[in-house]
N, C-alpha and C positions, 0 to 999 in steps of 0.2 A: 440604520447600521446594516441592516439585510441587504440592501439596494447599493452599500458601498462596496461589502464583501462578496456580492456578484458580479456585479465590475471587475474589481482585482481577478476572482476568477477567470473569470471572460478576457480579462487582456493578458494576463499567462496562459492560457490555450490558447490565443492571438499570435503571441510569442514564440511561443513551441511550433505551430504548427509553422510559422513563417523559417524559422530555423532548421525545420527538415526539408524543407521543400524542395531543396537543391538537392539535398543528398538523392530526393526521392529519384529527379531526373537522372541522378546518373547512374542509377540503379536499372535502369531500364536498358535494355539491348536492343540494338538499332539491325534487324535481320528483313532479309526479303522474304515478301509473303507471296505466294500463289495464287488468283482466286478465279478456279473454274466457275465458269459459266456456261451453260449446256445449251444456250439457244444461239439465232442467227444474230451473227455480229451487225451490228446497227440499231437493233430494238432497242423499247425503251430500258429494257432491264439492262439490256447491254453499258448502255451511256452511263445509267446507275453506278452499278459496277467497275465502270473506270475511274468514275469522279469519286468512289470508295479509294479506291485504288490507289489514289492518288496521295 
């Protein structure tokens, strides 16, 4: 009975969490980021940094 009633659990927190999930993305604000980088453009940190960036 333990083993069924963890199931049922487990697939309503299944449930719940798929049913926010949209809300969550729209919840989120879509804004331009800035990201200084203080060395010479071309280094590897640089490349880093744009593919963040991106």
């Amino acid at each position: 009975m333990t083993d069924r009633r963890h199931f049922l659990h487990t697939l309503g927190g299944a449930a719940a969490l798929a049913a926010l999930h949209p809300l969550a993305a729209l919840a989120q604000t879509i804004e331009q980021v800035k990201i200084l980088y203080g060395f010479p453009a071309g280094s590897a940190g640089d490349s880093v940094a744009r593919r963040v960036g991106e």
